[in-house]
N, C-alpha and C positions, 0 to 999 in steps of 0.2 A: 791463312788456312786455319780453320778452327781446331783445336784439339779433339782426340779422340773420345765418343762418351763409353765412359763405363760401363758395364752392365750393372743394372742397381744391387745387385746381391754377390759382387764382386771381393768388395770389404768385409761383409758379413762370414763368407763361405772361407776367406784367406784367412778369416780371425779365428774362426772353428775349431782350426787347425794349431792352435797354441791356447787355446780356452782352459783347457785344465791341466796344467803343470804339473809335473810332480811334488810334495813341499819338499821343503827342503829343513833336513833334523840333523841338530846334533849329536852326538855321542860323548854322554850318554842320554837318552831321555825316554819317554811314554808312548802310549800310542792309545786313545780309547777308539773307541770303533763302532757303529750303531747301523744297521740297516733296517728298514720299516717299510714293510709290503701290507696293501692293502688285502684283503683271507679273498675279495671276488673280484672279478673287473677289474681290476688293477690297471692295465691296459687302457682300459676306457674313463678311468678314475678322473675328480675334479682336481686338476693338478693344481688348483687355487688355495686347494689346503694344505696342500705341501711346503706352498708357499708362506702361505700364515703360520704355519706350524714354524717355520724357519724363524718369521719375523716374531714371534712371541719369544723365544728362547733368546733375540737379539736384544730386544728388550729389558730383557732383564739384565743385561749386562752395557745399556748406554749405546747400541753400537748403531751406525747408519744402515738401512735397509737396501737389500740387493735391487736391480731394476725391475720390474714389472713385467712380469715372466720372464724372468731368466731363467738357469736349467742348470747354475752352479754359481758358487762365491765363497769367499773366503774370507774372513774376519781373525780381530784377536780380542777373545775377549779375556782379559788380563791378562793373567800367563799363559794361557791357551790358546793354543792357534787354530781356528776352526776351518774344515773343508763343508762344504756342502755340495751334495752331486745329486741330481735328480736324473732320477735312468726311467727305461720304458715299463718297467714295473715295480720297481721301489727307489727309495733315497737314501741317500750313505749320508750319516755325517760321522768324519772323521776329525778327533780333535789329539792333540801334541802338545806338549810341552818338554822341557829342559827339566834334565834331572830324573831319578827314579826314586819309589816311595824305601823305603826301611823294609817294609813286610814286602815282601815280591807277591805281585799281582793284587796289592790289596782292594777290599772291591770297593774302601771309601774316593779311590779314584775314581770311579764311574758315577760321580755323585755329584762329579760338575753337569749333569742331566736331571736336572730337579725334579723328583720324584710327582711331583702334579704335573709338569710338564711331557712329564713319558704318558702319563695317563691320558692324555689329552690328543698324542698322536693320532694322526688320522690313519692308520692300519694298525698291523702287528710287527712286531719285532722277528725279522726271519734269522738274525742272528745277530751277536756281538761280540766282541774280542778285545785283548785287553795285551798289548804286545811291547815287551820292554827291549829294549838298545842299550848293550853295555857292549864296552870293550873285552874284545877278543883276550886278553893275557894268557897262562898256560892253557893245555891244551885237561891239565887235571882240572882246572877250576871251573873249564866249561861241563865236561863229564859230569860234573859235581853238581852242576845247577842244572844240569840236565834228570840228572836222578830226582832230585828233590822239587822239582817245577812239574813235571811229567808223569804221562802213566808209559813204562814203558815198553808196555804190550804194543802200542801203538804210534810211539813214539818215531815221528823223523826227519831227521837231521841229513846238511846237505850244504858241503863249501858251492859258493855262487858266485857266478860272476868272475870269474880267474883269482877263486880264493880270493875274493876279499872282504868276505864276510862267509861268517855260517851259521845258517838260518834253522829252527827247529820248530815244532810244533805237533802236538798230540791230535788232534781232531777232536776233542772232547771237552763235554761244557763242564765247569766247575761246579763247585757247590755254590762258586755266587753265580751263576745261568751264563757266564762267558767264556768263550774260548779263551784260549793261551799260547800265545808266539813268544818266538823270543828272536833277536838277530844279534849276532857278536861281531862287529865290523872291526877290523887292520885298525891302525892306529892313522896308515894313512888313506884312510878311506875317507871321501870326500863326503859331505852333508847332501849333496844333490842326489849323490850313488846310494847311498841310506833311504832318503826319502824314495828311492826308487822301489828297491826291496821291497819296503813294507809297504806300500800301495799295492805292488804287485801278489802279495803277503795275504793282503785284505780283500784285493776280488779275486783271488782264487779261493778262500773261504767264501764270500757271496757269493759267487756262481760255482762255488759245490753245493751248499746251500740250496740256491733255486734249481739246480739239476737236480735234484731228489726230489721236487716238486711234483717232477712228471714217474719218478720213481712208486712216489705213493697213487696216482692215478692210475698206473700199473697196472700194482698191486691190486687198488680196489677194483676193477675192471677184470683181474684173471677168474673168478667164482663165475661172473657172469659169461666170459666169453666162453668156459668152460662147457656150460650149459648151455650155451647155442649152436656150439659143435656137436655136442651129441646127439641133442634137437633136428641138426640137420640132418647129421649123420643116419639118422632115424627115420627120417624122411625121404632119404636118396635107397634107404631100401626098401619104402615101402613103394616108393616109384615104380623100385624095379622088380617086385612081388607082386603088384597092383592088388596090395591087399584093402585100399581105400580108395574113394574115388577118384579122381584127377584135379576135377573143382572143389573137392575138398584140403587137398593136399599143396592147390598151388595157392586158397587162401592164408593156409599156415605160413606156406613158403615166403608169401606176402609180407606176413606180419614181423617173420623174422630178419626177411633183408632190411624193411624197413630199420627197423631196433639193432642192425648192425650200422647203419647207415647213420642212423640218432647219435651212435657209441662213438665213430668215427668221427662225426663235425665236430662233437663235444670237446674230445681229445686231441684233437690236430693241433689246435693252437698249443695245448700244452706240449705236444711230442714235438713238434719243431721247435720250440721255445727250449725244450730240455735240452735239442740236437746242439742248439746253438750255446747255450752253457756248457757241454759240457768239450765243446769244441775253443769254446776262449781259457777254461780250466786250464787242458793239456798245451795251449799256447804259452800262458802266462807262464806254466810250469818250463817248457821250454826256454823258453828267454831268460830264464834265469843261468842258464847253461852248468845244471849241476854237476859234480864231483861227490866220491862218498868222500863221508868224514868216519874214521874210527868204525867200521864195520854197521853203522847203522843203518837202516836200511833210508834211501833218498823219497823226496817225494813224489815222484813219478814212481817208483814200486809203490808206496802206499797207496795210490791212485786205483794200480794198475792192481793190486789184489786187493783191495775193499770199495773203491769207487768204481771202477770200468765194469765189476760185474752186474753192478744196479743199472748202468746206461745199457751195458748188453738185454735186460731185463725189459727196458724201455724199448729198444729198436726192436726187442723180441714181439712183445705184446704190440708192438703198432702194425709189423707185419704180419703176424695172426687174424689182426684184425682185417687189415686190407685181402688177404686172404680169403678169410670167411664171407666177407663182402664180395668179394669173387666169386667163390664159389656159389652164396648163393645167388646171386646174378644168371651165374653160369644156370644153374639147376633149375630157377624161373624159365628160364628162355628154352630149356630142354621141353619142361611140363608145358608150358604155354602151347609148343608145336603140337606139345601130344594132345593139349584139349583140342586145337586147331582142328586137326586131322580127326579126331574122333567126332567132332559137331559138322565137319564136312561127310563123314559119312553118315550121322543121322540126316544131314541136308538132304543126302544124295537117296538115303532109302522114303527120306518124308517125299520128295518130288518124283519117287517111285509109287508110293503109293498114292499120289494125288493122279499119276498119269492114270495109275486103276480105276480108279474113281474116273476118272474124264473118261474113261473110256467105259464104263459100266453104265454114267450117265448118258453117252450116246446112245448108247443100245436101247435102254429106256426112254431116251426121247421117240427112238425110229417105234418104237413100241407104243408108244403113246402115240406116234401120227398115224401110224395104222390104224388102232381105237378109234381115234376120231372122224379117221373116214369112212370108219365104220356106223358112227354114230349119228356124221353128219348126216350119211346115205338115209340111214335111216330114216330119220326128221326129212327129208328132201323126197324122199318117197313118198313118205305121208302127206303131206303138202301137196305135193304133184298130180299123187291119186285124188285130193279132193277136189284140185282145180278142173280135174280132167272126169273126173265121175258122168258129169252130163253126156260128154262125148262117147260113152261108153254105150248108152242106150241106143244112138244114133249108128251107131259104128256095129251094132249086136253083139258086143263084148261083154263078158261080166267083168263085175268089181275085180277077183280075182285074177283073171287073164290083162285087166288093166292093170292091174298093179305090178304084173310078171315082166311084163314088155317093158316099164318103166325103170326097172328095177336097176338093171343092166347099164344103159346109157348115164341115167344119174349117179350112180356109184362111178362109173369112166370118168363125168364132168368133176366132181368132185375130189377125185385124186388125181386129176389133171392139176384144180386150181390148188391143192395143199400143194403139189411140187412148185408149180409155178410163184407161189407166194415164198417157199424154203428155197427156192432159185434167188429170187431179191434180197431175201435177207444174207443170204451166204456172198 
């Protein structure tokens, strides 16, 4: 019996599922952090230069080339250990090493990214971060380097994980352009459990990051949707004022559903796209299973009063939008009936007045066929009288009395044959 075949994408789809590891760090060490979105298309972007862009920076450091469209890989290039991840609108590279600098957060650590080499990337930088791992010791020492690392307006901190680390972080770029994390892991916190944190550390900053994305599309959208509600609003009373005409009013109505319809295709990818960051955000933040530390506030409140207000902002403005699109849908389809109905009663008074006319035309036909038998008589008289003059001498009649006696019968023959002829045609 021959063995069972595969399905060809059997291996492929089972390998998917362990493709990107967590690393694995010790404690103490670094963390630089780099993500690069393309400013349009992103989405649709030439993913070939993502790739080039990866294999130039390998380069310079000796190292063998990832395969030929991959979508992640992992290198060391000296003491650094580098991540590369390719997502559906930008690419993380994340690099680590062993140990921490002297100066905390110094920015000549992000400078293993050689300054031609970032110029070169194929987008923009949507953000970067710069996240150091020291051991937990007192509970002062951390306070300490929480003061002097941080702004602590914004500041928060949060034991993870069944207290075995606690994690902090401002939200705020530096003067060298990068955020700043920090995690303080147990003594016996494992390197696996670490590299976890701070992967989880670094796409909950990227996808806060790209969820304000649809924040600023918002934004720039509320002036205009503004102005089309009032536009409507303007318009639904002058409907019902009937202070301008109907075809003038359901062309406007035209141009505006249209341009809310335009607003909407534009934005959909970004409003869903936003839904969906900011839906792996409060994930990520979940898994981490916080606890407070020392009164500060965790990161699910920092979220929850300075980031959930911008996403409310987003699902605000998207449904406004669908809204307005509604409504004016709605308000086309109202005026449309009313043009309907007002062009069926001109229909209905035009084919009243054509019945007038058909009917004032008959009259003047039956008036015209009397004239003409009037006329024909006439001419048939004449004619008659001359054929018949001779007879008139023999007969002792005059012209006159011939013509009297004629007069009669041929006017009879003659409006016999006009009926008999408006008989055939009818």
């Amino acid at each position: 019996m021959p063995p069972i075949q595969d399905h060809p994408l059997r291996y492929q789809l089972a390998n998917e599922l362990h493709a990107r590891p967590f690393p694995t760090m010790s404690n103490p060490s670094t963390v630089i952090y780099l993500a690069i979105k393309q400013p349009q298309e992103a989405v649709h972007r030439d993913r070939s230069q993502d790739l080039a862009h990866l294999v130039a920076l390998l380069d310079r450091h000796g190292v063998p080339h990832p395969k030929p469209g991959a979508t992640h890989h992992s290198a060391q290039l000296g003491r650094h250990t580098l991540k590369w991840e390719q997502h559906t609108e930008f690419v993380s590279y994340t690099l680590y090493f062993d140990g921490i600098s002297e100066r905390p957060y110094d920015p000549a650590d992000f400078d293993v990214f050689p300054s031609d080499w970032l110029s070169e990337a194929p987008g923009q930088r949507i953000t970067s971060l710069m996240l150091r791992v020291l051991p937990r010791g007192e509970v002062s020492d951390v306070r300490r380097a929480l003061t002097d690392w941080f702004v602590p307006e914004s500041l928060a901190v949060a034991r993870v994980l069944d207290d075995s680390c606690v994690v902090a972080g401002d939200f705020r770029i530096d003067p060298a352009g990068h955020m700043r994390f920090a995690v303080f892991p147990n003594t016996e916190t494992g390197a696996q459990r670490i590299g976890r944190v701070v992967q989880r550390l670094c796409e909950i900053e990227t996808y806060r990051a790209m969820s304000m994305l649809g924040f600023s599309r918002a934004r720039g959208l509320s002036p205009t949707i503004g102005a089309l509600d009032t536009h409507l609003s303007d318009m639904m009373v002058e409907m019902t004022g009937d202070r301008m005409p109907a075809e003038q009013t359901l062309s406007q109505l035209l141009t505006v559903s249209a341009e809310l319809e335009a607003m909407a295709a534009q934005a959909a990818f970004r409003f869903g796209a936003t839904g969906a960051y900011d839906a792996l955000v409060n994930q990520r933040i979940a898994l981490l299973r916080e606890a407070r530390f020392e009164g500060y506030q965790t990161f699910a409140e920092f979220m929850l009063r300075r980031f959930e207000p911008a996403m409310r902002t987003v699902k605000s403005t998207e449904g406004r939008l669908a809204t307005l699109a509604d409504r004016a849908r709605r308000a086309g389809e109202l005026l449309r009936t009313r043009v309907d109905v007002e062009r069926s009663a001109q229909n209905q008074a035009l084919l009243e007045s054509m019945d007038r006319r058909a009917d004032m035309a008959l009259r003047l036909q039956h008036t015209v066929e009397g004239l003409s038998v009037v006329a024909i008589s006439y001419y048939a008289v004449s004619l008659a009288s001359y054929a018949l003059y001779p007879l008139a001498t023999v007969l002792g009649l005059s012209k006159g009395m011939m013509t009297a006696a004629l007069t009669l019968p041929v006017v009879l023959l003659v409006w016999l044959a006009v009926r008999q002829i408006r008989k055939r045609l009818h």
